[in-house]
N, C-alpha and C positions, 0 to 999 in steps of 0.2 A: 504494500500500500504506500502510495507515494503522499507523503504532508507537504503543505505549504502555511506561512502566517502570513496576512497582509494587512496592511493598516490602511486603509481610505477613509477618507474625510474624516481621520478620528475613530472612525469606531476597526475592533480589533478581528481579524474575520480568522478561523482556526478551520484548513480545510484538508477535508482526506477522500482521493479518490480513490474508491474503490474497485472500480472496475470497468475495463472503458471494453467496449466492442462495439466494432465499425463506427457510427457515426452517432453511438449511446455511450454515456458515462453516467457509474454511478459514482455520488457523492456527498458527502457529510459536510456543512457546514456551522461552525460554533454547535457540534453535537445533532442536528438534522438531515436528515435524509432526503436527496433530490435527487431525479435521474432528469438527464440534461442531454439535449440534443447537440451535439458540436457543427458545427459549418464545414466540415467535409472529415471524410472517414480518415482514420487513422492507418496505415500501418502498422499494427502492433505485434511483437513478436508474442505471441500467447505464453510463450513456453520460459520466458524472460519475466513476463510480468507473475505468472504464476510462481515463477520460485522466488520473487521478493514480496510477494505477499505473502502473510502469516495464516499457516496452515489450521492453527485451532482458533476457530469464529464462530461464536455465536451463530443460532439460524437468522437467518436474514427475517424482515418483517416487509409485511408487503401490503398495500403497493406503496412504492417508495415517494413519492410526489410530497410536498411540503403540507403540513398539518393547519389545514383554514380554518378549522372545524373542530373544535375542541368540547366535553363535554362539559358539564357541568359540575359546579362539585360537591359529593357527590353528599355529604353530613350536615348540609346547610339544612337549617330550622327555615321556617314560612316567617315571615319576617311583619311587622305590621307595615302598613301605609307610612310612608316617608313621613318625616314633620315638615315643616315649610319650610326651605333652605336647606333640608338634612341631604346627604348624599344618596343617590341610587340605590335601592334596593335590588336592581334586575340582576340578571345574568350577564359577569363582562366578558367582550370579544377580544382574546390578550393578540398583539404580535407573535408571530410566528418565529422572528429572527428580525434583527436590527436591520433598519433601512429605512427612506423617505415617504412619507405619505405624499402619493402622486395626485390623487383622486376619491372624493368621496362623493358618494353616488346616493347618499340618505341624509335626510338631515331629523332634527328633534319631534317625532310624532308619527313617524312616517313607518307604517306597517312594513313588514317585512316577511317573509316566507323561509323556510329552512332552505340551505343553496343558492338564497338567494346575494349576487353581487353587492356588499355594501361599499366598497374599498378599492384601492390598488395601490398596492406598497411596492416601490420601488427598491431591490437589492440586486448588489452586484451585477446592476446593469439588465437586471429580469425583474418584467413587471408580475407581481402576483397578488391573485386576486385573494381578497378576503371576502370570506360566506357569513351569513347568516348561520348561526348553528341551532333555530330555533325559531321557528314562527311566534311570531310577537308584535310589539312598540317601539320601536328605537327611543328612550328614557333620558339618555346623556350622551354626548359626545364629546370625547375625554382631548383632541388632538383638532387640529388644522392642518389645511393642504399646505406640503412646503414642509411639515414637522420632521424631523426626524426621531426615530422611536428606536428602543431598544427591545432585544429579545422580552417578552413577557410584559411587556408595557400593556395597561388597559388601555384598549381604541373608542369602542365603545361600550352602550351598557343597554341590553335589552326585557323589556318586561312581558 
């Protein structure tokens, strides 16, 4: 498995490809899983790359594609109705992985569906879309377009 560290605009990016074939690579970044399409197939000697990667590995989890969709968690009590000014009671939609908020596609009230597009975080140059993990209200918007957020940052907050 070949590593890499890189530093852009600040934030710290920790990444491990795992496995590239023809014009697919799988890979880890800051601890997540993405498989990524490259701009023209590789050359790869299979037989080179398999003996620098480490033979004892965990089974893989699949599918590998970046986590929009997070559940909820999972010990939380029913909470009453907000006070006036109090903070959101809903379900928040965390960051996936540090990077730019490109685009927000909901604003405060505005129903939503499960799957449904709220978002597009800009990282390492790939735009990814953040879902709805939950039919609901859109309750709070925690960010602005232009922000930049870190891994586990609350984006939004759905009721």
């Amino acid at each position: 498995m070949k590593t890499f560290d890189y530093t852009i605009n600040g934030l710290k990016y920790h990444v491990d490809v795992v496995s590239i074939k023809e014009d697919k690579a799988e890979v880890r970044v800051n601890g997540n899983s993405y498989e990524v399409e490259l701009d023209r197939a590789f050359d790869i000697d299979q037989e080179a790359w398999a003996a620098a990667t480490p033979k004892a590995a965990a089974p893989k989890a699949t599918p590998v594609a970046p986590k929009a969709e997070e559940p909820a968690p999972a010990a939380e009590a029913p909470k009453a109705a907000p006070a006036a000014g109090g903070k959101a009671s809903g379900a928040p939609i965390k960051s996936p992985l540090p990077g730019v908020i490109i685009d927000i596609l909901v604003s405060v009230g505005a129903s939503v569906k499960k799957g449904q597009k709220i978002m597009v975080l800009e990282a390492m140059k790939m735009e990814n879309e953040i879902k709805a993990d939950r039919d609901g209200v859109i309750s709070s918007i925690q960010i602005n377009k232009g922000d930049t957020v870190q891994d586990g940052d609350t984006l939004v907050t759905i009721e």
